[in-house]
C-alpha positions as CSV (number, residue, x, y, z in Angstrom):
1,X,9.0,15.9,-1.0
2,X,6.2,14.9,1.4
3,X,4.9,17.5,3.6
4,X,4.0,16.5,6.9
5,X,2.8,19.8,7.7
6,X,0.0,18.8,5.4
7,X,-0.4,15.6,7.0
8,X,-0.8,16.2,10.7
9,X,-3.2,19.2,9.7
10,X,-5.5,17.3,8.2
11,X,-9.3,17.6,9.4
12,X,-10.6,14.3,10.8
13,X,-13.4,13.8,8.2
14,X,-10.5,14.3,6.1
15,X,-8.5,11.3,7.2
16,X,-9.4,7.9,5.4
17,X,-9.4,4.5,8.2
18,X,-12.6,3.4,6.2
19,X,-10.3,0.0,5.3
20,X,-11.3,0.7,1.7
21,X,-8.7,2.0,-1.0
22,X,-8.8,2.9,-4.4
23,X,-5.9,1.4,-6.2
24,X,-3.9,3.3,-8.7
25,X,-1.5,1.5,-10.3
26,X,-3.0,-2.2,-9.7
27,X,-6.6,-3.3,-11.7
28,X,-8.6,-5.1,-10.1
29,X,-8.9,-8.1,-12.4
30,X,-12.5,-8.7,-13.2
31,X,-12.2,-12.7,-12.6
32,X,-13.0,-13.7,-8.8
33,X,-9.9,-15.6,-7.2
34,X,-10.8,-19.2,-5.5
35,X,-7.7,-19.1,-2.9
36,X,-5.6,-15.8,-2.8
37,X,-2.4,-15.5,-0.6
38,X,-1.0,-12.6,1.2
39,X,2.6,-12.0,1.8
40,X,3.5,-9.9,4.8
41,X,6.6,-8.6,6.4
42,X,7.5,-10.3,9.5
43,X,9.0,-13.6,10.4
44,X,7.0,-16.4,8.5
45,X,6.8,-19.9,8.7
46,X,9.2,-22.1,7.1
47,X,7.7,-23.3,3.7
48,X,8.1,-27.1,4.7
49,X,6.0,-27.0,7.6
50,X,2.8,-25.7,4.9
51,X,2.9,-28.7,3.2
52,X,-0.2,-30.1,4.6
53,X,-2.2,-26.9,4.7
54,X,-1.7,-26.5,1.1
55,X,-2.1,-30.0,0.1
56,X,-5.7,-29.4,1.7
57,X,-6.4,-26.4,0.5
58,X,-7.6,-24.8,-3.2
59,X,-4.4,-24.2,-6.2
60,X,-3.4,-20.1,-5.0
61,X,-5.2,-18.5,-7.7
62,X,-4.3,-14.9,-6.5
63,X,-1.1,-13.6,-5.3
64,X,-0.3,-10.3,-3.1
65,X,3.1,-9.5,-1.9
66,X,3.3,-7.2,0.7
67,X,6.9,-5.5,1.0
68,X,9.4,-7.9,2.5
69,X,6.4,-10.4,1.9
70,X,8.4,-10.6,-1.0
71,X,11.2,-12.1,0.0
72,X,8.6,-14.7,2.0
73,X,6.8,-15.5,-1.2
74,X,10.2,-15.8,-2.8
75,X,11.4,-18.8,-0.4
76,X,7.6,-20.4,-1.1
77,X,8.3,-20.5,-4.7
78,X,11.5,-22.4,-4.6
79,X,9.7,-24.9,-2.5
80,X,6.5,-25.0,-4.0
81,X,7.5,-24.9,-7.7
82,X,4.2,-27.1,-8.9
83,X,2.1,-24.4,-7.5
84,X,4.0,-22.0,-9.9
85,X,3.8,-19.2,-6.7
86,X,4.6,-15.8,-8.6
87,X,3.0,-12.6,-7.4
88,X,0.3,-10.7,-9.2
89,X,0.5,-7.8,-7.1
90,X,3.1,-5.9,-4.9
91,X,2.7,-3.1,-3.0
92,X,3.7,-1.3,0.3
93,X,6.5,1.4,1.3
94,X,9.1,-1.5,0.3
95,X,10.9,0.4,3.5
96,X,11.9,-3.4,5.0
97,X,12.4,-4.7,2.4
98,X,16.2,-5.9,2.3
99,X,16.9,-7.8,-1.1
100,X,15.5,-5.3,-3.7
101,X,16.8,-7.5,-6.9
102,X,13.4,-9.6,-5.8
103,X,11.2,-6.2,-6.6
104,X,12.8,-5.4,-10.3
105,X,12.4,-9.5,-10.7
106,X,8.7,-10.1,-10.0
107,X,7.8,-6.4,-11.3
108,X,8.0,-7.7,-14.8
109,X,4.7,-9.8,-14.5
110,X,3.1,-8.3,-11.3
111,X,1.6,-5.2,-11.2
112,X,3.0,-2.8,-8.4
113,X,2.1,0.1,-6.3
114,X,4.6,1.7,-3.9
115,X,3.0,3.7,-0.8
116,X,4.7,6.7,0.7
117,X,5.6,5.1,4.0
118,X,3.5,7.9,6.2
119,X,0.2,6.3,5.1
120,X,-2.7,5.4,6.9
121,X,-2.4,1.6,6.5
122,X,-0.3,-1.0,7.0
123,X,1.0,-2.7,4.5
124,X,-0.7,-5.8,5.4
125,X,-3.7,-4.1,5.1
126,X,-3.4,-3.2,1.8
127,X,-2.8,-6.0,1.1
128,X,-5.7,-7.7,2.4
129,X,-7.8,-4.4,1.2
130,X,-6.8,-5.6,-2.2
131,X,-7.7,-9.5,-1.5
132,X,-11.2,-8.1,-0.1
133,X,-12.0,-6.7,-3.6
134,X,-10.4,-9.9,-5.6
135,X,-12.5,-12.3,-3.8
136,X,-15.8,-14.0,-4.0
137,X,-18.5,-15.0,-1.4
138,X,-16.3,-18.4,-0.6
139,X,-12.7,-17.6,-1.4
140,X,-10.3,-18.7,1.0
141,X,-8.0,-15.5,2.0
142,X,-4.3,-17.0,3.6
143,X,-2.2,-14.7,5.0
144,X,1.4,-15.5,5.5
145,X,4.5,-14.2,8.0
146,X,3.4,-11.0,10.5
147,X,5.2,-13.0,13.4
148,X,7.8,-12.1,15.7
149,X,9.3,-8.3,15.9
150,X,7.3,-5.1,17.2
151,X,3.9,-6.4,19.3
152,X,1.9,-3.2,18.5
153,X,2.6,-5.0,14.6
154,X,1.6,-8.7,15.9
155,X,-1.4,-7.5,17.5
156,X,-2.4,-4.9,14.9
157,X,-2.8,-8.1,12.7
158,X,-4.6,-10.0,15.4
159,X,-7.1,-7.6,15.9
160,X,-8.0,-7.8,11.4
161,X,-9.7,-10.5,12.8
162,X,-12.2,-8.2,14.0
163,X,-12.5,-6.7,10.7
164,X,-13.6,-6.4,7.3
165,X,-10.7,-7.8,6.2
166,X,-10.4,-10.9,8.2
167,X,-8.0,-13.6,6.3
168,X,-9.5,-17.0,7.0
169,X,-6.3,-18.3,7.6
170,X,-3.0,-17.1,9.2
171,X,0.0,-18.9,9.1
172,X,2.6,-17.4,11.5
173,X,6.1,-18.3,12.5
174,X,5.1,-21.7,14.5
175,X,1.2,-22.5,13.8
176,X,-1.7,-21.7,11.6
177,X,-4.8,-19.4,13.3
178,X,-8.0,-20.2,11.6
179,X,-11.4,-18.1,12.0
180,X,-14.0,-19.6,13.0
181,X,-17.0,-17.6,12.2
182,X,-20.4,-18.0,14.1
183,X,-22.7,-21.0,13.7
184,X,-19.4,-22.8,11.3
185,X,-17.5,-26.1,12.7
186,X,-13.9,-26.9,12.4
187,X,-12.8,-30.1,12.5
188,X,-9.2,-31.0,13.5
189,X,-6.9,-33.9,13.4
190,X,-3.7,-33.6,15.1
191,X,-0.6,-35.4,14.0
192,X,0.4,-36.2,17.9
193,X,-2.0,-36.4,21.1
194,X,-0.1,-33.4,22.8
195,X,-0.4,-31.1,19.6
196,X,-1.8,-27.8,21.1
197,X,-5.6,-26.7,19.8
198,X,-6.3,-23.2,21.6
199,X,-9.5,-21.3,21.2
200,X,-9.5,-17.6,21.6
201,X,-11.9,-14.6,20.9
202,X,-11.4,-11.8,18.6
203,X,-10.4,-8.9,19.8
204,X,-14.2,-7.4,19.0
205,X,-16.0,-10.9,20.5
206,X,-13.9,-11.0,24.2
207,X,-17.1,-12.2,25.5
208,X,-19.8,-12.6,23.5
209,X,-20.6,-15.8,22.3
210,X,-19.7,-19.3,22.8
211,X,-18.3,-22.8,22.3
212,X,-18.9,-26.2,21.6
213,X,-16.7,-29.0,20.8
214,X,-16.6,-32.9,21.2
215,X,-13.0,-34.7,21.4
216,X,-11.2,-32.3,23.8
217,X,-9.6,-33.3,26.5
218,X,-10.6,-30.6,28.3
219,X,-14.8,-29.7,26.6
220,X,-16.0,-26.4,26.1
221,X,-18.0,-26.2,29.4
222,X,-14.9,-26.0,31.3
223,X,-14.3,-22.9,29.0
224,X,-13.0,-19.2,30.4
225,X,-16.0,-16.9,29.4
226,X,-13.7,-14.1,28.2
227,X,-10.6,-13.5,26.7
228,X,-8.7,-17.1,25.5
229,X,-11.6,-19.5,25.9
230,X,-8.7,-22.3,26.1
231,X,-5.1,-22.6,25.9
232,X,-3.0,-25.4,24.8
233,X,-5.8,-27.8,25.2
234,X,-5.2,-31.5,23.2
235,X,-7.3,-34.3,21.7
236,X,-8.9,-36.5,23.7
237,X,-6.9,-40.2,24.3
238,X,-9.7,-41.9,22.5
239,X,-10.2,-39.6,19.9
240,X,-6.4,-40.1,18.8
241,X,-6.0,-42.9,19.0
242,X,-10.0,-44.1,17.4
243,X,-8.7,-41.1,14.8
244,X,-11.8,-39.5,15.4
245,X,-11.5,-35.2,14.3
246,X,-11.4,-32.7,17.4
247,X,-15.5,-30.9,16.1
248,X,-14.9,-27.1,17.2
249,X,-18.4,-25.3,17.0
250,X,-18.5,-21.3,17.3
251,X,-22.0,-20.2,18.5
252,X,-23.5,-16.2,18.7
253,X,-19.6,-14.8,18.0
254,X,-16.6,-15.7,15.5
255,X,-13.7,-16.7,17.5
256,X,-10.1,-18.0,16.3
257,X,-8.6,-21.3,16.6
258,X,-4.8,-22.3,16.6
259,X,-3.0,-25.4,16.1
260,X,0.3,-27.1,14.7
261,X,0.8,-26.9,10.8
262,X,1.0,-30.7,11.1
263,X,-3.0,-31.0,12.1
264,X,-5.0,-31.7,9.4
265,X,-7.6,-28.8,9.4
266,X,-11.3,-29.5,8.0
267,X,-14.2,-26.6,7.6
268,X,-17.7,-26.8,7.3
């Protein structure tokens, strides 16, 4: 039984919140993964709606379920059945986890590694701790689900961005967050002129930095200096309707940028 005598006593320099973990019962496979997805706990988007953000983005090379991530990644699968989704890890306290048939099912290829739940991560960041030693210098890292439920959790995963273990992508219940990392451009294409395109810092850039953009209808220059640069901002009129990309420019700081899944989403 776990002793939480132990655990509250511990000496601070014995406590581990380096975001860095030595696996035990997962290898880390010696091949670098292109694309690798996360799936977290949480409320996640509806697979139909990541049509176009996978259509633009590299085959999922790398798969991490985290707990009831599996039940996400399950619903992905049945949709996505070219991209054959299957995980190649699981892990986490499986302690929200409801439909645990999907564990003894996807154990039987994945590897697994089940977390007492009094830990000092998240699950999420496990996962992502995992994805941050599977990747290479370009691999795109998506991480799926995290919305709705406890704010302390949605905000916890906002503030990864900050981190070591930023994803490059996060696709919550209703839009896709994107990081935009200093002195890189995003380019965006909405599917209507009053899809939303915010811009926000990171919790560790409220107000350093700044942007640039061309084909707002409201620029950068009109920006907040702090905080959420710009909220629910749109294409300009003649950008839509010339189909000319929204060019988002992140200068000294990273900051994050959120749109519909139906925008088409370009990186340089």
């Amino acid at each position: 039984m776990f002793n939480l005598k132990n655990l509250f006593s511990l000496k601070k320099s014995e406590s581990n919140y380096s975001l860095n973990y030595d696996f035990k019962s997962i290898k880390v496979p010696e091949k670098k993964a292109s694309h690798i997805l996360v799936f977290t706990g949480g409320i996640s988007p509806a697979p139909k709606n990541c049509v176009l953000y996978f259509k633009n983005s590299p085959k999922p090379d790398y798969i991490i379920a985290a707990d009831s991530g599996l039940e996400a990644l399950s619903d992905f699968q049945k949709h996505f059945k070219k991209l054959d989704l299957l995980p190649d890890a699981v892990l986490g306290d499986m302690d929200s986890l409801k439909n645990k048939k999907l564990l003894k099912e996807f154990s039987k290829n994945a590897q697994v590694e089940k977390f007492n739940p009094y830990k000092d991560f998240t699950d999420t960041e496990l996962a992502l701790i995992l994805a941050s030693k599977v990747k290479a210098e370009n691999t795109r890292v998506t991480l799926i689900g995290g919305s709705g439920g406890r704010l302390d959790h949605l905000l916890a995963i906002y503030d990864l961005f900050s981190s070591c273990l930023a994803p490059d992508a996060w696709l919550t219940e209703c839009q896709i967050l994107t990081l935009l990392k200093k002195d890189s451009t995003i380019k965006l294409l909405p599917r209507t002129l009053s899809s939303p395109i915010s811009v926000m810092h990171t919790s560790a850039s409220n107000s350093a930095g700044h942007i640039e953009s061309k084909g707002l209808e409201w620029e950068s220059e009109l920006f907040r200096k702090t905080g959420f640069p710009s909220l629910s901002n749109v294409c300009s009129k003649k950008n839509f309707d010339s189909k000319i990309p929204v060019e988002i420019t992140a200068r000294d700081a990273d900051f994050i940028v959120a749109c519909d899944f139906d925008c088409g989403i370009n990186r340089k």
